[in-house]
C-alpha positions, 0 to 999 in steps of 0.5 A: 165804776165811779172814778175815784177822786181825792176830793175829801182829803184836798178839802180837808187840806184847803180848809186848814190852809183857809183857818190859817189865813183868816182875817186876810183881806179879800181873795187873800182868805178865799182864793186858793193860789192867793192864799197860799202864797200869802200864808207862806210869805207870812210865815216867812216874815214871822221866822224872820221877825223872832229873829229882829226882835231879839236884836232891836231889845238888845239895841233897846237894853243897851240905849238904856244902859248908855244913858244911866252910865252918861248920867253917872260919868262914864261911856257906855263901853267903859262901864261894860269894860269895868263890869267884866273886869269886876266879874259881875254876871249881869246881862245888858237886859237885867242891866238895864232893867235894875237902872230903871227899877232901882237905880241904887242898886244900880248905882253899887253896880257901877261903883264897883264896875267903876273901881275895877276901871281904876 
């Protein structure tokens, strides 16, 4: 009787593992323990990394909206200030996206985040 091994299935599991470490550089793709501690630490750097994204385009959004409110006059905590006191429902991104695409209608949106200030 032949001893049964669950080679086919190790293979199978290995080969997924080697898929998704291609283009890693060395033993990094090749050798088994390598690889899978580098796929791991990989993904764990990608989870984090979704989660550093979202705060560096915020910081973006807001450098932005502190440069287009400084040019017309006001800090960058006051518009924000003025914007909730005049309920308008615009984010930093959509904020920050109409002061560079057009910056007149940005101009109404401060002049009434402006007048709710005063």
């Amino acid at each position: 009787m032949a001893r049964v091994t669950n080679g086919p299935a190790k293979n199978r599991r290995k080969k997924r593992l080697r898929k998704a470490a291609k283009g890693y550089w060395g033993g990094h793709s090749r050798l088994h323990k390598v690889l899978k501690e580098n796929l791991h630490k990989a993904l764990q750097y990608a989870y984090k990394g979704r989660k550093l994204k979202k705060r560096t385009f915020r910081s973006t959004w807001i450098v932005r909206l502190t440069a287009a409110a400084q040019e017309r006059g006001l800090s960058y905590s006051r518009f924000m200030n003025g914007i909730k006191k005049a309920k308008i429902d615009l984010d930093r991104k959509q904020l920050s996206e109409l002061a560079i695409a057009d910056p007149k209608a940005f101009d109404a949106v401060f002049a009434k985040a402006q007048a709710a200030l005063a």
